[in-house]
N, C-alpha and C positions, 0 to 999 in steps of 0.2 A: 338667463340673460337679463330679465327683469330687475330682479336682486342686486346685480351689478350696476345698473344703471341706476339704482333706486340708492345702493351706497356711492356714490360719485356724486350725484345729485346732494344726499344729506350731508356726507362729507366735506362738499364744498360751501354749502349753507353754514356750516358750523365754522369753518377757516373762515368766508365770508365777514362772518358778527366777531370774532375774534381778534381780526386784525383790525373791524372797525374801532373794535373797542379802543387800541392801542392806536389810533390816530384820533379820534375823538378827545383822548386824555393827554394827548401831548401837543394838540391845538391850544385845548383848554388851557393846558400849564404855558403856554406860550414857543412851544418848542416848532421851529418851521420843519415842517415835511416834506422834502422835493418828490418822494413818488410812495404811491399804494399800490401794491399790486397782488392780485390774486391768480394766484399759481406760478410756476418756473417756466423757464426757456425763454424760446423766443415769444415777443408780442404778438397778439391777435386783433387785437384793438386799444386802442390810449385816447385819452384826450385830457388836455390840458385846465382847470381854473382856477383861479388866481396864481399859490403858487409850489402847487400839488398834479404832478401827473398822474394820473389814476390810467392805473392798465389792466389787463387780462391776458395773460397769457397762456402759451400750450398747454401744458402738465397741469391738473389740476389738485397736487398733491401738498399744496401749502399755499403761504404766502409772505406776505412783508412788507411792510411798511418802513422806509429810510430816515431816521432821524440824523438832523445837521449836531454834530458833536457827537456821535455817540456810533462811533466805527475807524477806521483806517482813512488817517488824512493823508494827501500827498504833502511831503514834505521837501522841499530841495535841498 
């Protein structure tokens, strides 16, 4: 049980600095980020600064970070 707890814990440190990486570098290049989040589902917790929602979510088997251009726009 240890073991398990010990890979979720390091598993999620490693998503963690990963996905910070990729919003770090797309501030920098000037790209806006509407939300960071680490892990899937539903939220657990979020809060808002400037104009970046950063969240946590249930699963903590990835994560993601949203870049404005760079996915599926609504189009009419």
């Amino acid at each position: 049980m240890l073991g398990l707890l010990a890979f979720i814990l390091v598993f999620g440190l490693i998503v963690t600095v990963h996905e910070l990486g990729h919003l770090i570098f797309a501030k920098r290049a000037g790209i806006m980020c509407p939300e960071f989040a680490i892990g899937m589902g539903p939220k657990l917790f979020s809060y808002k600064q400037t104009e970046t929602l950063y969240t946590i979510r249930m699963m903590t088997v990835g994560g993601y970070v949203i870049m404005v251009g760079c996915g599926v726009e609504d189009t009419p």
